[in-house]
MARDREN-589869 format. One record per residue: residue number from 0; chain; x, y, z of N, C-alpha, C in turn. Coordinates in nm, 4 decimals. Atoms other than C-alpha are relative to their C-alpha. Layout:
<recs>
+-----+------+----------+----------+----------+----------+----------+----------+----------+----------+----------+
| pos | unit |       nX |       nY |       nZ |      caX |      caY |      caZ |       cX |       cY |       cZ |
+-----+------+----------+----------+----------+----------+----------+----------+----------+----------+----------+
| NUM |    A |        X |        Y |        Z |        X |        Y |        Z |        X |        Y |        Z |
...
+-----+------+----------+----------+----------+----------+----------+----------+----------+----------+----------+
</recs>
This chain:
<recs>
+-----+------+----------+----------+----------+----------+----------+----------+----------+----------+----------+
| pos | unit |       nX |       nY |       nZ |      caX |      caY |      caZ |       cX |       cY |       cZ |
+-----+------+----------+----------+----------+----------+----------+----------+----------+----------+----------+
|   0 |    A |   0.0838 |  -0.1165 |   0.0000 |   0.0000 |   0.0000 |   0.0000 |   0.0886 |   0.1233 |   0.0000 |
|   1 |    A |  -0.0233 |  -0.1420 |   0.0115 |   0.1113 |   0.3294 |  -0.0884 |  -0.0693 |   0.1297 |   0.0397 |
|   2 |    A |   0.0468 |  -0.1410 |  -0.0173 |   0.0275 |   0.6825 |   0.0410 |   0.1129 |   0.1025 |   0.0559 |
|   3 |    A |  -0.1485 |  -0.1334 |  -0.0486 |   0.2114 |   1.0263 |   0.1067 |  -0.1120 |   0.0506 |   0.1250 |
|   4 |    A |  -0.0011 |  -0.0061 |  -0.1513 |   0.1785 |   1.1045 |   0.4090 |  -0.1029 |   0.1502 |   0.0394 |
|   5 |    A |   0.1109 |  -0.1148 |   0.0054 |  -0.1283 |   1.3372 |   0.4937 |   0.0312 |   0.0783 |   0.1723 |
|   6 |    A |   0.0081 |  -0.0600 |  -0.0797 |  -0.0111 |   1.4981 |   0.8372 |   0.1513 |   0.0897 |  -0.0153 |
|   7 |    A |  -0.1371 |  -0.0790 |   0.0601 |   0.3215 |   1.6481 |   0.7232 |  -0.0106 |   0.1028 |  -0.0845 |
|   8 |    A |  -0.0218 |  -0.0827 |   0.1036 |   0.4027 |   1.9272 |   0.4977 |   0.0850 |  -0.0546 |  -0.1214 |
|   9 |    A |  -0.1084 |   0.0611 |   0.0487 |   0.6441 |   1.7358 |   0.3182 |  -0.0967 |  -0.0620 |  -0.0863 |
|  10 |    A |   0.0409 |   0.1067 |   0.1215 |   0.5846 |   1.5328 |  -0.0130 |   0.0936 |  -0.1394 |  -0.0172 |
|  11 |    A |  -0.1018 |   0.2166 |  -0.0386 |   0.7004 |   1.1382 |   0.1119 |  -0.1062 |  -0.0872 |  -0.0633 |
|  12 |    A |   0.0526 |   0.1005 |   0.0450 |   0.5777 |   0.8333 |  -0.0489 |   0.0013 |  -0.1069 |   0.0978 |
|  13 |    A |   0.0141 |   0.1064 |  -0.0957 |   0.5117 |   0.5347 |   0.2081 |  -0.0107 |  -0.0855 |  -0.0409 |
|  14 |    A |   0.0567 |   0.1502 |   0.0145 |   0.4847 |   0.1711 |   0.1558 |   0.0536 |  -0.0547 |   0.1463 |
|  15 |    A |  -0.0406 |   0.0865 |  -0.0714 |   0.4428 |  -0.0703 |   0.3814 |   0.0493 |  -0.1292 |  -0.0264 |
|  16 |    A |  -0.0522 |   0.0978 |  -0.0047 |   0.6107 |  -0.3551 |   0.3327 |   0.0003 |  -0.1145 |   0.0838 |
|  17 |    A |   0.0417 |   0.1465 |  -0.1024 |   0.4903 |  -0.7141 |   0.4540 |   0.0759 |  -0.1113 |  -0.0998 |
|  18 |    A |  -0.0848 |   0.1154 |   0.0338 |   0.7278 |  -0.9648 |   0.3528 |   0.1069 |  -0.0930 |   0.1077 |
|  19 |    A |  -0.0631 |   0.0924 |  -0.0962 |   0.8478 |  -1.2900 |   0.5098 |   0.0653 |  -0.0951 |  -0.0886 |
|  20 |    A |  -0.1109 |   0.0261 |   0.0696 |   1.0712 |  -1.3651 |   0.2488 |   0.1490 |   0.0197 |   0.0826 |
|  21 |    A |  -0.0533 |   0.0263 |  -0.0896 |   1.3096 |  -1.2193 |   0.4342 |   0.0338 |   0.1053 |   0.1015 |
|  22 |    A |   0.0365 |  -0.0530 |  -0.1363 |   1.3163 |  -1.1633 |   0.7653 |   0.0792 |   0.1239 |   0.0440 |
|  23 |    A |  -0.0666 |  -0.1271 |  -0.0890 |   1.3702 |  -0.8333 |   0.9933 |   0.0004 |   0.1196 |  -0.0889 |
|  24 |    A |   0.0633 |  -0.1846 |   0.0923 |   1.2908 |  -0.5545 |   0.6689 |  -0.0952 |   0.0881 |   0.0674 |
|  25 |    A |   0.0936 |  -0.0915 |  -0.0705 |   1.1360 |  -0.3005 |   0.8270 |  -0.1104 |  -0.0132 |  -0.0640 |
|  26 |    A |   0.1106 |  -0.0110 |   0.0218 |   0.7877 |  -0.2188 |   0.7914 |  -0.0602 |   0.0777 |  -0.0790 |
|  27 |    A |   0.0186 |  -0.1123 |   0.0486 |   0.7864 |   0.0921 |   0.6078 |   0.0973 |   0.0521 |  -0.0620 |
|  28 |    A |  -0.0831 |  -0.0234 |   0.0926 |   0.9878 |   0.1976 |   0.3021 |  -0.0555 |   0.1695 |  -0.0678 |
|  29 |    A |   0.0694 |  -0.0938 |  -0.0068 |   0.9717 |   0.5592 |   0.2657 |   0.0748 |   0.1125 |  -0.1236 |
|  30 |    A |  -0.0378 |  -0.0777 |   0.1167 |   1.0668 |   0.7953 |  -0.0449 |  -0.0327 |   0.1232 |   0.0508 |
|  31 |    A |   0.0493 |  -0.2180 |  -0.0224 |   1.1437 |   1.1989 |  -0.0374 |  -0.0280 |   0.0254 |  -0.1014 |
|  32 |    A |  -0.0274 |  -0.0443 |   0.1223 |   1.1458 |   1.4090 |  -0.2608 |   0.0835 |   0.0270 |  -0.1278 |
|  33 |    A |  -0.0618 |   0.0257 |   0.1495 |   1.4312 |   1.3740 |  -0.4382 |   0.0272 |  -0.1048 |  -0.0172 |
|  34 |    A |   0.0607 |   0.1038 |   0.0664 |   1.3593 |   1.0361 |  -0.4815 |   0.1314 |  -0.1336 |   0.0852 |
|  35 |    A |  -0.0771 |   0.0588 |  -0.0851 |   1.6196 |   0.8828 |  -0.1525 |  -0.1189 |  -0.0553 |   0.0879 |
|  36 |    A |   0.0579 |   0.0870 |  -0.0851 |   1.4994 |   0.5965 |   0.0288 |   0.0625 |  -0.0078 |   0.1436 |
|  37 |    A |   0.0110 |  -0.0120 |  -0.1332 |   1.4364 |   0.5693 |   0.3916 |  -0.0827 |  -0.1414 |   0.0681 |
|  38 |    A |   0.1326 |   0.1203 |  -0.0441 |   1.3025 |   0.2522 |   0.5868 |   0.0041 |   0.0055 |   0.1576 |
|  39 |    A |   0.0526 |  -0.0107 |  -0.1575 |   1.1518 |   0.2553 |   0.9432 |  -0.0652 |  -0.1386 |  -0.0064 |
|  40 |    A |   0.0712 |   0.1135 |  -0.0303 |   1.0547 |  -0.0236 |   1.1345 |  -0.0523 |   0.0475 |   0.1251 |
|  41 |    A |   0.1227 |  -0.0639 |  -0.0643 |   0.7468 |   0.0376 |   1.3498 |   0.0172 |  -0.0971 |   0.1159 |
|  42 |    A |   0.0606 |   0.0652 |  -0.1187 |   0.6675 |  -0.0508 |   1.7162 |  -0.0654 |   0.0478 |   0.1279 |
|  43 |    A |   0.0703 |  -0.0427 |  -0.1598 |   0.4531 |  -0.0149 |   2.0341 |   0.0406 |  -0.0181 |   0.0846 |
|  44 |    A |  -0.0286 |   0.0483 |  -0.1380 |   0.5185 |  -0.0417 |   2.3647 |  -0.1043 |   0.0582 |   0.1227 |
|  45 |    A |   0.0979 |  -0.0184 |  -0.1159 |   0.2995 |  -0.0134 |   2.6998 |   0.1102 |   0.0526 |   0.1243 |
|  46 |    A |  -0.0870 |  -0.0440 |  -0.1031 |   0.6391 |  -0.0025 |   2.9085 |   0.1034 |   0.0358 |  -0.0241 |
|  47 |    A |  -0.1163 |  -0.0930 |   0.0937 |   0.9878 |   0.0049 |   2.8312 |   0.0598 |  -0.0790 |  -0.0539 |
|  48 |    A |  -0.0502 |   0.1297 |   0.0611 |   1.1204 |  -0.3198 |   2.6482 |  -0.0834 |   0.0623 |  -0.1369 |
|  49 |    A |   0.0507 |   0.0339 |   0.1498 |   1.1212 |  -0.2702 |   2.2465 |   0.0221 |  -0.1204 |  -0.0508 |
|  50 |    A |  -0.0485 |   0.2021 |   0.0366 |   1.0654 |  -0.6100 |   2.1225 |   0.0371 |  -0.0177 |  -0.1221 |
|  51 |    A |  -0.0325 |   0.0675 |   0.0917 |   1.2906 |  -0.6298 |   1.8282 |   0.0293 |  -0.1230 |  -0.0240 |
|  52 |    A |  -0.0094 |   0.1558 |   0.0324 |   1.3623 |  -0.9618 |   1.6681 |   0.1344 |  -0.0168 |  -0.0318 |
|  53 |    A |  -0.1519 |  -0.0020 |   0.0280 |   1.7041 |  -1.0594 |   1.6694 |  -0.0080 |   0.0141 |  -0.1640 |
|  54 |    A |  -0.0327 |  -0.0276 |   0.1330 |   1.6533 |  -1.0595 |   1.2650 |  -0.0342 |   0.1460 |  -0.0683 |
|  55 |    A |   0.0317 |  -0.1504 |  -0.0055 |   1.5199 |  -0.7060 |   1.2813 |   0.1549 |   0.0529 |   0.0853 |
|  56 |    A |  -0.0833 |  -0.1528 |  -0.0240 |   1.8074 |  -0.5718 |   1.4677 |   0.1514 |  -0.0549 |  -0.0580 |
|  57 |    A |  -0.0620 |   0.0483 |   0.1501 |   2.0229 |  -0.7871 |   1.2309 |   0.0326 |   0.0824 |  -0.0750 |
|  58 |    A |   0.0116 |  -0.0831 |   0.1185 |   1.9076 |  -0.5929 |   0.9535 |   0.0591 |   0.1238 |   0.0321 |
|  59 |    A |  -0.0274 |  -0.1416 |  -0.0106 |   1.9220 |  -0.2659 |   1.1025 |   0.2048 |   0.0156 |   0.0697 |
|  60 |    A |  -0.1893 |   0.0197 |   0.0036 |   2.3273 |  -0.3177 |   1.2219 |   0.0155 |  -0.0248 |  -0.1447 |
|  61 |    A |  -0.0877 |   0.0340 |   0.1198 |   2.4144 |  -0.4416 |   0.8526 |  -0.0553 |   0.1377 |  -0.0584 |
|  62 |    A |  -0.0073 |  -0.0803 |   0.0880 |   2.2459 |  -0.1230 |   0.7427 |   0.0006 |   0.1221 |   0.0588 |
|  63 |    A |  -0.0150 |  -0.1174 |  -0.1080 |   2.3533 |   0.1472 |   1.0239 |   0.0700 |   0.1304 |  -0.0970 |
|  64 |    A |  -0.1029 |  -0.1136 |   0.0762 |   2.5265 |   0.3675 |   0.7251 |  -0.1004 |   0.0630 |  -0.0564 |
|  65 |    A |   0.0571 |  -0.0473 |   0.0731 |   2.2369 |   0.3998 |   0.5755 |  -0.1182 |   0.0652 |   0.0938 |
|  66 |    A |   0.1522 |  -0.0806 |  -0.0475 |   1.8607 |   0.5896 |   0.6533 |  -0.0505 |  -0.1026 |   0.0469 |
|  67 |    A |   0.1052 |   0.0996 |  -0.1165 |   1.7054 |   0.3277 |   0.9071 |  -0.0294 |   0.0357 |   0.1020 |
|  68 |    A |   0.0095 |  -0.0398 |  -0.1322 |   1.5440 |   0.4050 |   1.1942 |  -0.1134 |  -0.1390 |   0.0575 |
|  69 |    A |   0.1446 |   0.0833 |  -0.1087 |   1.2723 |   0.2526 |   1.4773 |  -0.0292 |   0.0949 |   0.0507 |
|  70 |    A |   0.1105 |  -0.0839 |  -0.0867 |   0.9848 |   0.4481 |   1.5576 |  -0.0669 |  -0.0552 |   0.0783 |
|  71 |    A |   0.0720 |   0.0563 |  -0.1387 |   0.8572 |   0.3678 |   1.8657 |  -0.1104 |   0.0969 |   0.1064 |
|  72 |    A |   0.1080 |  -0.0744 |  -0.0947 |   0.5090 |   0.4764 |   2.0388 |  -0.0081 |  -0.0616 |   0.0980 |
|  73 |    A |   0.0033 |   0.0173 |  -0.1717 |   0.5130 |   0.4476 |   2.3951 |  -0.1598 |   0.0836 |   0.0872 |
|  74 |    A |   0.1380 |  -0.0515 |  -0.0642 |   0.1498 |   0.4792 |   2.5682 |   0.0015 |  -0.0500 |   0.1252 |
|  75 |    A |   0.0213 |   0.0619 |  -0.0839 |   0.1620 |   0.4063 |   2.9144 |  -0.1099 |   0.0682 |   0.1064 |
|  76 |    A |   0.1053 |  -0.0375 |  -0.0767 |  -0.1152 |   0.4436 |   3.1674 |  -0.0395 |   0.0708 |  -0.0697 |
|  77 |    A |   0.0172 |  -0.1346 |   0.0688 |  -0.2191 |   0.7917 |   3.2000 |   0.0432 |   0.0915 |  -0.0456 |
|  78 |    A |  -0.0637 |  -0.1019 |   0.0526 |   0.0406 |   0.9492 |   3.0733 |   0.0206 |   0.0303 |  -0.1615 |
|  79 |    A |  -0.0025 |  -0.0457 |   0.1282 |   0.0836 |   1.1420 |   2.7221 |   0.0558 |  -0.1218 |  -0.0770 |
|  80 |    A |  -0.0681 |   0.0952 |   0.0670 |   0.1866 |   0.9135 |   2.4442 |   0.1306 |   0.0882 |  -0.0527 |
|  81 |    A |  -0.0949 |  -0.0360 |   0.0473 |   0.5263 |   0.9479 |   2.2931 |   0.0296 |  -0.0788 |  -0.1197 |
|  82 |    A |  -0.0388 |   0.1137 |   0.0895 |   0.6931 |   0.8521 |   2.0029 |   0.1822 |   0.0226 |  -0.0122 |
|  83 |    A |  -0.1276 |   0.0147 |  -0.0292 |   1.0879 |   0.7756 |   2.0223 |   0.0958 |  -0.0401 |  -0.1545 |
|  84 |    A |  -0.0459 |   0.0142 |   0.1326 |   1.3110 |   0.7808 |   1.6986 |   0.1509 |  -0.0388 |   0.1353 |
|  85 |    A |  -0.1243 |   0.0425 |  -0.0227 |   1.6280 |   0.5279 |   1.7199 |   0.1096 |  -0.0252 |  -0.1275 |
|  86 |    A |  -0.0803 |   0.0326 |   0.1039 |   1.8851 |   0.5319 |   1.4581 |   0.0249 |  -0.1488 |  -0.0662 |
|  87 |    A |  -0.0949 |   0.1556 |   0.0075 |   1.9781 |   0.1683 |   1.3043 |   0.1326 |  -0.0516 |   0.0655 |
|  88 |    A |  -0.1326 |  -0.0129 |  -0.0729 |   2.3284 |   0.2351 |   1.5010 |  -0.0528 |  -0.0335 |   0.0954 |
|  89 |    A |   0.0586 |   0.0138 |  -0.1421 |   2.0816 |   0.1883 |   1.8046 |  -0.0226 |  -0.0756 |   0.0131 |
|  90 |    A |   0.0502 |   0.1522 |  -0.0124 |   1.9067 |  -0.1432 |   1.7559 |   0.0277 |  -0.0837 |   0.0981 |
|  91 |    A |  -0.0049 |   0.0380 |  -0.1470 |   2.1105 |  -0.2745 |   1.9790 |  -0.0224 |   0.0109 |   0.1488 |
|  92 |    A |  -0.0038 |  -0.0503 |  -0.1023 |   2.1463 |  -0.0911 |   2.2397 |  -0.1726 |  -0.0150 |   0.0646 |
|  93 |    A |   0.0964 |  -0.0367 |  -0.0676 |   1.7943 |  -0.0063 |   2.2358 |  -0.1232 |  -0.1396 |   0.0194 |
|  94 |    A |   0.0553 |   0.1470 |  -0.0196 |   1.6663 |  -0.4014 |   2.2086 |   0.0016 |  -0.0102 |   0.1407 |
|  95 |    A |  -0.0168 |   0.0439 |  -0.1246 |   1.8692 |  -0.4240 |   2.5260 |  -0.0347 |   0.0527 |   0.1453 |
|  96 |    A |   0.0334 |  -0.0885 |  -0.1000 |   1.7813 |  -0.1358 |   2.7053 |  -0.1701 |   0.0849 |  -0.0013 |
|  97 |    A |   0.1575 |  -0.1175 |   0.0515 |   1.4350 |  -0.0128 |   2.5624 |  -0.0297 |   0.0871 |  -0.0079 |
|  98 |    A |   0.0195 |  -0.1345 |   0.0298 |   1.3266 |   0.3176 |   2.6129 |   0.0871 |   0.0474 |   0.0709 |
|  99 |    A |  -0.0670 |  -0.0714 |  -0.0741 |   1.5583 |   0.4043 |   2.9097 |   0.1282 |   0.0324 |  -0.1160 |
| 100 |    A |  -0.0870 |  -0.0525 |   0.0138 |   1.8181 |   0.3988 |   2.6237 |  -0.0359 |   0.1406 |  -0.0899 |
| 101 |    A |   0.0896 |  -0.1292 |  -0.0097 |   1.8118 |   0.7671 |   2.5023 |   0.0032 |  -0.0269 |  -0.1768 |
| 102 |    A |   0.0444 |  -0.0157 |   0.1206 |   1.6621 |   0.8061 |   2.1581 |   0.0939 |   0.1321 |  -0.0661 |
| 103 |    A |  -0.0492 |  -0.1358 |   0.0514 |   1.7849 |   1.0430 |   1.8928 |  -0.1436 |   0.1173 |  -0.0159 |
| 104 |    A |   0.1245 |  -0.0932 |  -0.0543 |   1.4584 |   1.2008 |   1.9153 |  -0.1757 |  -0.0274 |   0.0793 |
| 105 |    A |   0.1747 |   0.0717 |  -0.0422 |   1.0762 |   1.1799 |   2.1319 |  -0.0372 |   0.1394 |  -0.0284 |
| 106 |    A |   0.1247 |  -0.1150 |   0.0120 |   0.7933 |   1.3876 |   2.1027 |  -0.0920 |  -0.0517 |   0.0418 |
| 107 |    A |   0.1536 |   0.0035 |  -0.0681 |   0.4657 |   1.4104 |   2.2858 |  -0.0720 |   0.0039 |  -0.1205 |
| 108 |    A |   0.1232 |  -0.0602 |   0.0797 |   0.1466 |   1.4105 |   2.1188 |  -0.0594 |   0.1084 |   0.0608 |
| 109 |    A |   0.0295 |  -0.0061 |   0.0775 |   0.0044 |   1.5812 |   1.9812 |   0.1349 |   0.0046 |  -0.0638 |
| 110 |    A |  -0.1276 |   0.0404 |   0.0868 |   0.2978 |   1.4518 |   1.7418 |  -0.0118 |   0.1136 |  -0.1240 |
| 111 |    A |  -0.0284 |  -0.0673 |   0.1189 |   0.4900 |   1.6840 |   1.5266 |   0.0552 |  -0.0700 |  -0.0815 |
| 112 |    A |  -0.0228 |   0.0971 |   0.1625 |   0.5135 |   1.4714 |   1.1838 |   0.1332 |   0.1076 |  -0.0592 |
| 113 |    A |  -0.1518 |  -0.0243 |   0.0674 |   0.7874 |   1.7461 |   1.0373 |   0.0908 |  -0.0269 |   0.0657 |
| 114 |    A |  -0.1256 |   0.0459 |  -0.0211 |   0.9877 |   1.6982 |   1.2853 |   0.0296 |  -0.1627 |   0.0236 |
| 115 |    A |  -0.0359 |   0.1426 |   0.0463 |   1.0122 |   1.3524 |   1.2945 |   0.0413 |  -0.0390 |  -0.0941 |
| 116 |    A |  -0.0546 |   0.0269 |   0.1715 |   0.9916 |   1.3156 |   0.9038 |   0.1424 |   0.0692 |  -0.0162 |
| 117 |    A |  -0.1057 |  -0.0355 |   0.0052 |   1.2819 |   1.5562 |   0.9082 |   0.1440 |  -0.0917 |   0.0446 |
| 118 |    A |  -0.1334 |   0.1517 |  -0.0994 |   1.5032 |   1.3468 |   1.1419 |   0.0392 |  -0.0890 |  -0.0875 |
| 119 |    A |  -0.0026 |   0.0758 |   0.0653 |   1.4143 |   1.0771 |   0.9233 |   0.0513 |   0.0248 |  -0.1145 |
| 120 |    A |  -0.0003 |  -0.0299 |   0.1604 |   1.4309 |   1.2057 |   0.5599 |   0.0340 |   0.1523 |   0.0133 |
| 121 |    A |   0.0241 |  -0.1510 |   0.0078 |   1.5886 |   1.5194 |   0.6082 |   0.0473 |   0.0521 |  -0.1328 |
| 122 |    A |  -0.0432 |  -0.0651 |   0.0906 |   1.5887 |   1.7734 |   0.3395 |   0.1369 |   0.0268 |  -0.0694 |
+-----+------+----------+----------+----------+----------+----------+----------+----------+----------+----------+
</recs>
């Protein structure tokens, strides 16, 4: 499935990507505008353990040079949701340590989409 991304200012192309061909590709393959690829792999959490898959943080180490990240929404109780950007350089770390390890960027909601997308795909 394809769509550009309707809460941003930015003009990105999205796919998601479901393949179990092979394992640990992120979830989300993401195009800018000048036509550089970006892939995020998506996850939730309730506490503070991100449950990558050893073949997910696989992937993201063999491709730490490149545009990979993990976006991570964190909803716990009653407090605000967040969402936590980790580099592919992080994977590890942040498998082992979850949210306590520190992200390259969070944000509260109401979530600002440029800056995130920026982080991600910057101009």
């Amino acid at each position: 499935m394809k769509t550009g991304i309707d809460k941003s200012s930015r003009k990105l192309t999205m796919t998601r990507l479901e393949t179990w061909a092979t394992p640990g590709v992120p979830d989300v393959i993401v195009m800018d505008e000048r036509g550089t690829f970006h892939f995020v792999e998506l996850k939730h959490t309730l506490g503070n353990a991100i449950d990558l898959s050893p073949h997910q943080v696989t992937w993201m180490d063999n491709h730490k040079n490149g545009s990979a990240w993990i976006l991570v929404r964190r909803k716990k109780d009653n407090e605000k949701a967040t969402i936590r950007i980790y580099h592919a350089a992080k994977a590890v770390d942040a498998r082992m340590d979850g949210v306590k390890h520190p992200a390259d960027l969070i944000v509260e909601e109401p979530f600002n989409w440029d800056e995130i997308m920026g982080l991600m795909c910057p101009i």
